[in-house]
C-alpha positions as CSV (number, residue, x, y, z in Angstrom):
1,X,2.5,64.2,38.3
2,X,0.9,64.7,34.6
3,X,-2.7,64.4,34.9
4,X,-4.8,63.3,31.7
5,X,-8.0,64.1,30.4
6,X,-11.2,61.8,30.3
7,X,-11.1,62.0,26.5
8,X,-7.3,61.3,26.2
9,X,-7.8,58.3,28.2
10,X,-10.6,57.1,26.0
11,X,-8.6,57.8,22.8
12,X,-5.1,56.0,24.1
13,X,-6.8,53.2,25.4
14,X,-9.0,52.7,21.8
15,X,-6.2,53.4,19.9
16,X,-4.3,49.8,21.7
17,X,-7.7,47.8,21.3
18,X,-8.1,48.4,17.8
19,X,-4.2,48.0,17.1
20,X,-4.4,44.7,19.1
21,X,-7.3,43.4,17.2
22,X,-5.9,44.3,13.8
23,X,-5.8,41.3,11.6
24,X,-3.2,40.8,9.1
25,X,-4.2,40.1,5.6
26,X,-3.2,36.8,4.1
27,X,-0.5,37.8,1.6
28,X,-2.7,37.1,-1.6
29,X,-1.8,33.9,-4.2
30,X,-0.5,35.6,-7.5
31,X,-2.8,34.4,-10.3
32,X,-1.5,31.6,-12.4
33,X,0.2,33.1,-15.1
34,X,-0.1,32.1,-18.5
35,X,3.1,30.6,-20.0
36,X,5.1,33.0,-21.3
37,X,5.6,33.4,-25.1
38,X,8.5,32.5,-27.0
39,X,7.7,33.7,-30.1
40,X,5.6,35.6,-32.8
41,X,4.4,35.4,-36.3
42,X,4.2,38.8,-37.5
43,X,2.4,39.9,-41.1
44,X,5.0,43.0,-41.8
45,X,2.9,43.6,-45.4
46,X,-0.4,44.3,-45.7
47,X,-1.3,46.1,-43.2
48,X,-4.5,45.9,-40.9
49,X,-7.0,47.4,-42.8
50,X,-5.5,47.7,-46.0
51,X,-7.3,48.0,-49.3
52,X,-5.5,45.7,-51.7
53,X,-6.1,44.1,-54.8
54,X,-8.0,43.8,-57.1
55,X,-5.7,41.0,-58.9
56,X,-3.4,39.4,-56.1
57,X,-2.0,40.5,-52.6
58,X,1.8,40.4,-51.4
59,X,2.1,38.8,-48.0
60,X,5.4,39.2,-46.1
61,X,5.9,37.7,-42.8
62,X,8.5,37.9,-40.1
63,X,9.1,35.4,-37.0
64,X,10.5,36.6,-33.8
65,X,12.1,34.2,-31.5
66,X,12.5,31.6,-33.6
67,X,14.7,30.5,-36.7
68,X,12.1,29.9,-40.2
69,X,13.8,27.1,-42.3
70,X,12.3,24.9,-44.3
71,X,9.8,21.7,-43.3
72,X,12.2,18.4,-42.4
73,X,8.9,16.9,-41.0
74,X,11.0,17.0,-37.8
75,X,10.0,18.6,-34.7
76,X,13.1,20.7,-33.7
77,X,12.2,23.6,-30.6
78,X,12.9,27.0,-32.1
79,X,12.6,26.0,-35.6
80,X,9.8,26.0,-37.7
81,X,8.0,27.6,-41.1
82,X,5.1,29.7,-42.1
83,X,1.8,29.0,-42.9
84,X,-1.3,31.8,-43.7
85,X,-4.5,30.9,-43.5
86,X,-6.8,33.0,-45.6
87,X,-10.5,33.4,-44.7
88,X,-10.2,29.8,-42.4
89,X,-9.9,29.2,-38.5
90,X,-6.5,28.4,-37.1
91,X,-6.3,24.3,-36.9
92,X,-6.1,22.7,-33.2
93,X,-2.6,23.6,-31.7
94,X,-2.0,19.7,-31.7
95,X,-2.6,19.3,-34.8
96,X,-0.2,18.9,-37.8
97,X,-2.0,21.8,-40.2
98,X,-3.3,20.4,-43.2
99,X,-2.2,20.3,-46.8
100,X,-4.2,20.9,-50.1
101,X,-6.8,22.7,-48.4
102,X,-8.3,26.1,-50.0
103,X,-7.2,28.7,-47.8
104,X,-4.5,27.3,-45.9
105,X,-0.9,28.4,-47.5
106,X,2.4,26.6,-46.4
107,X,5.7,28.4,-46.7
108,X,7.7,24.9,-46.4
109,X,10.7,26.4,-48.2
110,X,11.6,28.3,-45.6
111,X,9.8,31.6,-47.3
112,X,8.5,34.9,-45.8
113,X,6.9,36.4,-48.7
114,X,3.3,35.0,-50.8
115,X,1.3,36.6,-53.3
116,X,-2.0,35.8,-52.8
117,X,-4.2,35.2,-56.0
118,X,-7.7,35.2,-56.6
119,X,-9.4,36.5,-53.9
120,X,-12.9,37.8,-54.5
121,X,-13.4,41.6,-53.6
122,X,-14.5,42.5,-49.9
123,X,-13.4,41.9,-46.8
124,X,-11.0,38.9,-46.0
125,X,-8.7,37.5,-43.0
126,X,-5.1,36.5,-43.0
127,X,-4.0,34.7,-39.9
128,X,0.1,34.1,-40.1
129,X,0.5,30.8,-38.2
130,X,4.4,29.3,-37.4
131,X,4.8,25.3,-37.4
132,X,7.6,23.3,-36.5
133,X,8.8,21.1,-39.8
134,X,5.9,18.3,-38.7
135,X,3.7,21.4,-39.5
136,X,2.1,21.2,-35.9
137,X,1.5,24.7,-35.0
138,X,4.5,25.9,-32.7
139,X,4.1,25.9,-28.6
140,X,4.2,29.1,-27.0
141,X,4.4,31.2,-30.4
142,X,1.8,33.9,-30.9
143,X,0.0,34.4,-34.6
144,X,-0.7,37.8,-36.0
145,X,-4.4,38.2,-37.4
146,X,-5.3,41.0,-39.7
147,X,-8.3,42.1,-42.1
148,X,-7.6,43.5,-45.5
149,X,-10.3,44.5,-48.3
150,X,-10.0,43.8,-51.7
151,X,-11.2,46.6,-54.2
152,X,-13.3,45.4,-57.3
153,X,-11.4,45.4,-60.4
């Protein structure tokens, strides 16, 4: 018959106590994940960081995952139009954006390209902003944000 040490007793016997008083960890709760995004407003022209100017700025947008037409004042998913705030904070999300303020641009036609007028040299913000044809910012559709500088004439 095998005989066994003193110390591989100890070991084999320590080795089924701690195995038996393992303790499983609770498979973790993923985090709540933030609704995914449909789409994107994207300012292709300027670029972030630019120094534009002095007299007016060409803006060209593009839209991914959704279709720009022109405002129906309808709400249709996937369908909107853009909007560029210049130098202002992006309206509530529930909120239909407004009209006839300085600094807030529609693109009802349907249009991806601005030129931007009288802006006073330094530093300014463009925020490109998608809205469905009620003008009510778009669910689940990111906005592009980016500074330019405009030079003294």
């Amino acid at each position: 018959m095998m005989q066994i040490s003193r110390f591989q007793y100890v070991a084999v016997t320590g080795l089924f106590v701690l195995s038996a008083c393992r303790r499983e960890r609770p498979a973790e709760k993923p985090a709540e994940e933030a609704p995914a995004m449909l789409g994107r407003a994207t300012i292709l022209l300027p670029v972030d960081g630019d120094t534009v100017g002095p007299d007016s700025v060409r803006v060209v947008l593009a839209a991914e995952g959704v279709i720009v037409e022109p405002a129906t004042g309808e709400r249709i998913e996937g369908r909107g139009h853009h909007h560029i705030f210049v130098d202002k904070d992006v309206t509530p999300d529930t909120a239909a954006i407004p009209k006839d303020v300085e600094g807030i641009i529609h693109l009802g036609t349907g249009a991806s390209e601005f030129t931007v007028k009288g802006l006073t040299p330094g530093e300014h913000r463009l925020i490109a902003v998608l809205a469905y044809g009620d003008h009510v910012p778009m669910e689940r559709v990111a906005y592009d944000t980016l500074r330019i500088y405009v030079r003294a004439p």
